[in-house]
C-alpha positions in Angstrom: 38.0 82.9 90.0 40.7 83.6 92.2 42.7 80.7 94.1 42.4 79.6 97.7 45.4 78.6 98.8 44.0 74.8 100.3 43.2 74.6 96.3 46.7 74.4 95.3 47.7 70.7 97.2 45.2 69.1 95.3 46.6 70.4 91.7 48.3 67.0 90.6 50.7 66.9 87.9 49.9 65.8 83.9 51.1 64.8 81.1 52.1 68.4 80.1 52.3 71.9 81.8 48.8 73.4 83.1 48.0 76.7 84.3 45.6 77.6 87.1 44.8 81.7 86.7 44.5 83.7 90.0 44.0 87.3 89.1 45.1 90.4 87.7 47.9 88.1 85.8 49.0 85.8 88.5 48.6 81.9 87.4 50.2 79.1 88.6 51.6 76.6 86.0 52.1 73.0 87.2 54.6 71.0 85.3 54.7 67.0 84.7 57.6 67.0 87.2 55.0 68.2 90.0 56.6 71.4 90.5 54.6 74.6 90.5 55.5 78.0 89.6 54.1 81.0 90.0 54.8 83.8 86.8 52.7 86.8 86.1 51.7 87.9 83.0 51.5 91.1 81.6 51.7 93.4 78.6 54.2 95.9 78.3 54.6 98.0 74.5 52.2 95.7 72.9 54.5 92.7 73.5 52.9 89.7 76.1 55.5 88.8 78.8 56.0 86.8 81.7 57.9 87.1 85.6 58.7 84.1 87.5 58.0 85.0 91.2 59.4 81.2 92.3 58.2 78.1 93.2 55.4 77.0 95.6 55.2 76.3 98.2 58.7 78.4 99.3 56.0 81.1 97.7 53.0 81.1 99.4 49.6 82.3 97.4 49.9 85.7 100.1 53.8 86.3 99.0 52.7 85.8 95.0 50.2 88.1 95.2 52.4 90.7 96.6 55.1 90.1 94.3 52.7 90.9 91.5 51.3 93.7 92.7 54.8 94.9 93.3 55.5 94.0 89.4 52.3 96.3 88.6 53.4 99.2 90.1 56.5 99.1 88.5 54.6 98.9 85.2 53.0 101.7 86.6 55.8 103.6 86.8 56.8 102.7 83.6 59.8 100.0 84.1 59.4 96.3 83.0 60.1 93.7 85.5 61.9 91.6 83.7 64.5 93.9 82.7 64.7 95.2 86.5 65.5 91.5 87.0 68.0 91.1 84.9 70.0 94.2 86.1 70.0 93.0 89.9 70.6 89.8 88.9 74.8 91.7 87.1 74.6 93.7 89.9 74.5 91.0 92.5 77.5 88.9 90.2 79.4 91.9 89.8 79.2 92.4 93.7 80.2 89.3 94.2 83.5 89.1 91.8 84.4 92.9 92.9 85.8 91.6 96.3 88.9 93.6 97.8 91.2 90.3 96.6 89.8 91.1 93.0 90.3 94.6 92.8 93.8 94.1 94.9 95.3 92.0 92.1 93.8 93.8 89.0 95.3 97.1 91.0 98.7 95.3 91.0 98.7 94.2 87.7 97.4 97.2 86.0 99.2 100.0 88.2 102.4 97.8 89.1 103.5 95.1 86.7 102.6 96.5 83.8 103.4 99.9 85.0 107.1 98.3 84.6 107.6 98.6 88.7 110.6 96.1 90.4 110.3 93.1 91.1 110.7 93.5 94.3 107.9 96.6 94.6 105.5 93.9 93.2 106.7 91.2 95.4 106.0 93.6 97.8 102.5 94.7 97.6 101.8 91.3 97.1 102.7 90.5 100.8 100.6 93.9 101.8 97.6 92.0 100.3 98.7 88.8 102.4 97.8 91.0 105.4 94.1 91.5 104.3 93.6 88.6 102.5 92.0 86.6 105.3 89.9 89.0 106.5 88.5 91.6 104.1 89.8 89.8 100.9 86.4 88.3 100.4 84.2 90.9 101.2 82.3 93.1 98.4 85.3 96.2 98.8 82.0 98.7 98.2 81.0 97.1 101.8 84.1 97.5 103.7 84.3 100.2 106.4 86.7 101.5 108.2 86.2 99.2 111.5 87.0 96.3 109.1 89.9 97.8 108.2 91.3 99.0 111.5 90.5 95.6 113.2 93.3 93.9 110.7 95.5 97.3 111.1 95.7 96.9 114.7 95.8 92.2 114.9 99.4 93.4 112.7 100.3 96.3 114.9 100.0 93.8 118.5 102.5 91.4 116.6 104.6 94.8 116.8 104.9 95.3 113.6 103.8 99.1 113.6 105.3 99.9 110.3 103.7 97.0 108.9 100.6 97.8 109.8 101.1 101.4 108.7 102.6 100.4 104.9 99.4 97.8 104.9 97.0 100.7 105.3 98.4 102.9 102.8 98.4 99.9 100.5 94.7 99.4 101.0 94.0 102.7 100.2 95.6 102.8 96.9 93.5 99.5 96.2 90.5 101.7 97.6 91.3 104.1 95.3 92.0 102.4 92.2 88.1 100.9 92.9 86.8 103.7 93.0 88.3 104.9 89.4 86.6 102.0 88.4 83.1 102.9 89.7 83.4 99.6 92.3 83.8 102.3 95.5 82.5 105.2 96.4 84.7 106.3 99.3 88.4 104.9 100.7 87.6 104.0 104.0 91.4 103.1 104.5 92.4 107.5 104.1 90.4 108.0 107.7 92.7 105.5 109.7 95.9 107.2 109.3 95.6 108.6 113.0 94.5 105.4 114.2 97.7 103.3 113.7 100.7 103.8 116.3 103.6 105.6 115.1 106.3 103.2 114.2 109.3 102.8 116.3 112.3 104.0 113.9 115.2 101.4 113.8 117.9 102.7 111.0 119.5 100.4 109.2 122.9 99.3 111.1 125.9 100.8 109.9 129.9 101.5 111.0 130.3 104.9 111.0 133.9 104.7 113.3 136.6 104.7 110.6 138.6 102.4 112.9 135.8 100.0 112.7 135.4 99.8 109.7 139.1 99.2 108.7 138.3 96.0 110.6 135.3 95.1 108.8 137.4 95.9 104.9 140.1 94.1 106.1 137.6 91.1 107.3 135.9 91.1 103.8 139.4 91.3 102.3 140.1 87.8 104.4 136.2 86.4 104.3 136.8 82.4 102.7 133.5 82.3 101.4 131.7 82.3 97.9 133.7 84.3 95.4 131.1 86.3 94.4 129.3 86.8 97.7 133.0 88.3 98.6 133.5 90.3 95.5 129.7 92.0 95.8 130.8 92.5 99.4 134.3 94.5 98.3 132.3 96.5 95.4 129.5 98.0 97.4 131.1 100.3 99.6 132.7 101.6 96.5 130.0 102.4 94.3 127.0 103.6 96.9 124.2 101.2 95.5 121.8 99.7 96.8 121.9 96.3 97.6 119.2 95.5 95.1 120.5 97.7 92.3 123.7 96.0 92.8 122.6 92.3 93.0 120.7 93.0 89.6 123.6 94.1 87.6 124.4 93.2 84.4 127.8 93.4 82.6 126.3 95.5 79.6 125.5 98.3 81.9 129.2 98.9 82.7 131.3 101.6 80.7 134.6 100.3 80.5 136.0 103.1 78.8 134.1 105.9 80.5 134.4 104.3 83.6 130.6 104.5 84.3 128.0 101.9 85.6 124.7 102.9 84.6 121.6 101.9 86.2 118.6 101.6 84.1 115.5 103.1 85.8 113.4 100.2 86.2 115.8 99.1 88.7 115.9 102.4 90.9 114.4 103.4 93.7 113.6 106.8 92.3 112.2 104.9 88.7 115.1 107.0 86.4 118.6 106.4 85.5 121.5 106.9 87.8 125.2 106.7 86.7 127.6 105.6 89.1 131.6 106.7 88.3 133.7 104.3 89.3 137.2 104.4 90.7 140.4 102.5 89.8 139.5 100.1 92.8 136.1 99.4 91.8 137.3 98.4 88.0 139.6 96.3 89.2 137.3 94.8 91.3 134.7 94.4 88.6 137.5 92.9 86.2 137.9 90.2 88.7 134.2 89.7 88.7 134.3 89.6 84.8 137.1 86.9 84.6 134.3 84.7 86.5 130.8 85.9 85.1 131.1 87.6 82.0 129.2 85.3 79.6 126.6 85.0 82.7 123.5 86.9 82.9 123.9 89.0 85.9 127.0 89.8 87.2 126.1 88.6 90.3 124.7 85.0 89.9 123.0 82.9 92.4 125.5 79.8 93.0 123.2 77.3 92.5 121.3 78.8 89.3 123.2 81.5 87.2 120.3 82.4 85.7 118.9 84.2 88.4 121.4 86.5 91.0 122.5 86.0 94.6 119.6 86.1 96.9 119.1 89.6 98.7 120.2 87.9 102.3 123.6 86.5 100.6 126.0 89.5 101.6 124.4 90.1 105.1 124.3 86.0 105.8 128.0 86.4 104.8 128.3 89.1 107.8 126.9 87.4 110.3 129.6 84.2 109.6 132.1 86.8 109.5 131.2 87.5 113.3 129.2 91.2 112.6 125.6 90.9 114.2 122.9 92.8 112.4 123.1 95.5 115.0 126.9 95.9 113.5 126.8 96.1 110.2 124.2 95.3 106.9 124.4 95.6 103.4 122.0 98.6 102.9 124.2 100.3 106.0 127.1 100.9 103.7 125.4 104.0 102.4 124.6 105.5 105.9 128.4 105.0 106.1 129.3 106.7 103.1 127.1 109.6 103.6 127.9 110.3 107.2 131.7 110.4 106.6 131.7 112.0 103.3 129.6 114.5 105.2 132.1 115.0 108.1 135.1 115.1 105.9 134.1 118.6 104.5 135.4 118.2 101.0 132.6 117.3 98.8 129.5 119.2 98.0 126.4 118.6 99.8 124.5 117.6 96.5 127.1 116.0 95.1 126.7 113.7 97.9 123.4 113.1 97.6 123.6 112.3 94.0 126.1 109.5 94.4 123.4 108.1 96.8 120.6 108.7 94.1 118.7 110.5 96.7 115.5 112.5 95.3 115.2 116.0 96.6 111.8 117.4 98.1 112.6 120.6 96.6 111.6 120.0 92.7 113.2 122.6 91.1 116.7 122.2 93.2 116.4 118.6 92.3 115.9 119.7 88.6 119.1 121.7 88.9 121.3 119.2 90.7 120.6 116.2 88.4 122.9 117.9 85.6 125.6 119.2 88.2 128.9 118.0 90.2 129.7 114.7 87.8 133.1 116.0 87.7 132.9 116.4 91.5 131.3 112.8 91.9 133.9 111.3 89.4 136.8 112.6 91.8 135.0 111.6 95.2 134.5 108.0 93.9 137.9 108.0 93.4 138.6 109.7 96.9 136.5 107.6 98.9 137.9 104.6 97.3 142.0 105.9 98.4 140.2 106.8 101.8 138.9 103.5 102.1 142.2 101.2 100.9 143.7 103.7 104.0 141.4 102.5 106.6 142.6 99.1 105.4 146.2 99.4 106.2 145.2 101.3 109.3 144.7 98.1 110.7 147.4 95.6 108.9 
């Protein structure tokens, strides 16, 4: 006989587990705990099984009896229950672990760090995912849409940081991405918000581009009291046309004494492959100077405190501004505006030559192609030009 539902309170519990049989292969089994559980039975290739449907009374008789019947017509259909519950039951764990955070890092460490990226491109995307963290970090990325997104996009872009927000986007859509390579996403919700984001407002970096000026400022790192090395990185980089990065970095077994050549492995470029920088009588002497004090160091540059790691990236723009030049005057990363723009006006040098000795990539492939194996001769005597142009603009001003 089938159960009525007043039947069950009055089912006490015993010494072992009892069942009470409703129908079609509901029962309910009461344990010596008291608890009661619903399960159905059934047969499925011959083989006896059973599905818990949960425990009364948070199941009620009506709610069992559909559960069941929902179990049959599965059968029906020629599933098993209990295998369908095991397969939402991953599912719902792997939606859970699969949050944007999740897939964020693995995306880092699978298409950044061991990719061999910078330091500081790492360092980087990790602060992209600071943005989102908060927000959308936690959520399933399969359920994030784009309102989700934009509402973060635009809290960053009201702080006025519209470039921010804009990098931050196209991060999140190479973490959208990289989900969906791994079957996690079917869509990148971050790709439709382009439009939606502000254009940012351009500020280049500052730079001297008066030659009278910047006399003064030569002649004011010439005379700056400070840290040796800080001074000496601030007298080699408008020689050489790094950036400040790839100069901080350096290390002494990168420099060709003989051939007068400091090479740049790839890893620390921005364009990811080598760049060879010739350098000028000035800049060895410079970099002799250096050698007397670091040469058994790791980096040419070392921090002051710890030599094992190299001068933080603020060091030579902190040593500007106690030299009295704001950061709307001059910054480290300005030095190559100022190389290209009066290189440029002097007329002497070839275009790409120019844009070599800045490692600048070219949009045109095969002209870029072309102009990797060209002008060295013409780069080895600008370097030495702009380095005789440069002592000039010093004794301009003495």
């Amino acid at each position: 006989m089938s159960l009525k539902a007043l039947q069950i309170n009055g089912f006490s519990a015993s010494n072992s587990p009892y069942r009470k049989p409703d129908e079609k292969g509901l029962y309910l089994e009461v344990r010596p705990s008291g608890a009661k559980i619903w399960y159905f039975k059934y047969r499925l290739h011959g083989v006896e099984k059973r599905l818990s449907l949960g425990q009364w009374p948070d199941v009620g008789l009506k709610e069992a009896r559909a559960l069941r019947d929902k179990a049959r017509d599965l059968i029906r259909d020629g599933g098993d229950p209990a295998v369908e519950r095991r397969k939402k039951k991953i599912e719902a764990r792997l939606h859970a672990s699969n949050t944007f955070r999740a897939v964020a890092e693995d995306f880092i460490s699978v298409r950044l760090e061991r990719s061999g990226k910078a330091p500081a491109t790492i360092t980087k995307a990790h602060w992209f995912l600071s943005h989102l963290a908060h927000t959308v970090g936690h959520l399933p990325i399969a359920d994030i849409t784009p309102p989700d997104l934009l509402n973060v996009l635009r809290k960053v872009e009201s702080e006025g940081k519209r470039e921010t927000a804009r990098r931050t986007r196209a991060f999140a859509s190479r973490v959208f991405r990289h989900g969906a390579v791994l079957g996690l996403c079917k869509n990148d919700p971050a790709a439709l918000l382009d439009d939606a984001l502000a254009a940012p407002l351009v500020k280049h970096r500052a730079a001297i581009l008066e030659p009278g000026k910047l006399g003064v400022l030569l002649r004011a790192i010439d005379e700056f009291t400070g840290t040796k090395v800080v001074k000496l990185a601030m007298q080699i980089l408008p020689h050489v046309f790094l950036r400040p990065g790839e100069l901080r970095f350096g290390k002494w077994d990168e420099i060709d004494w003989g051939g007068a050549v400091w090479r740049v492995p790839a890893e620390r470029t921005k364009l990811r492959r080598p760049h060879s920088v010739p350098l000028s009588r000035q800049s060895l002497e410079l970099l002799r100077s250096l050698h007397e004090r670091t040469g058994q160091l790791p980096y040419m540059f070392p921090g002051q405190r710890k030599f094992t790691v190299p001068i933080c990236e603020n060091a030579i723009n902190l040593a500007f501004r106690r030299m009295g030049f704001d950061q709307d005057t001059v910054t480290a990363h300005g030095w190559r505006a100022t190389a290209s723009t009066l290189l440029n006006e002097s007329g002497l040098w070839h275009f790409d030559a120019i844009e070599r000795a800045l490692a600048h990539g070219h949009s045109n492939a095969v002209r870029g192609t072309y102009a990797r194996g060209q002008h060295w001769d013409e780069r080895v005597k600008m370097a030495q030009w702009w380095s005789d142009y440069l002592d000039g603009l010093k004794r301009s001003v003495e």
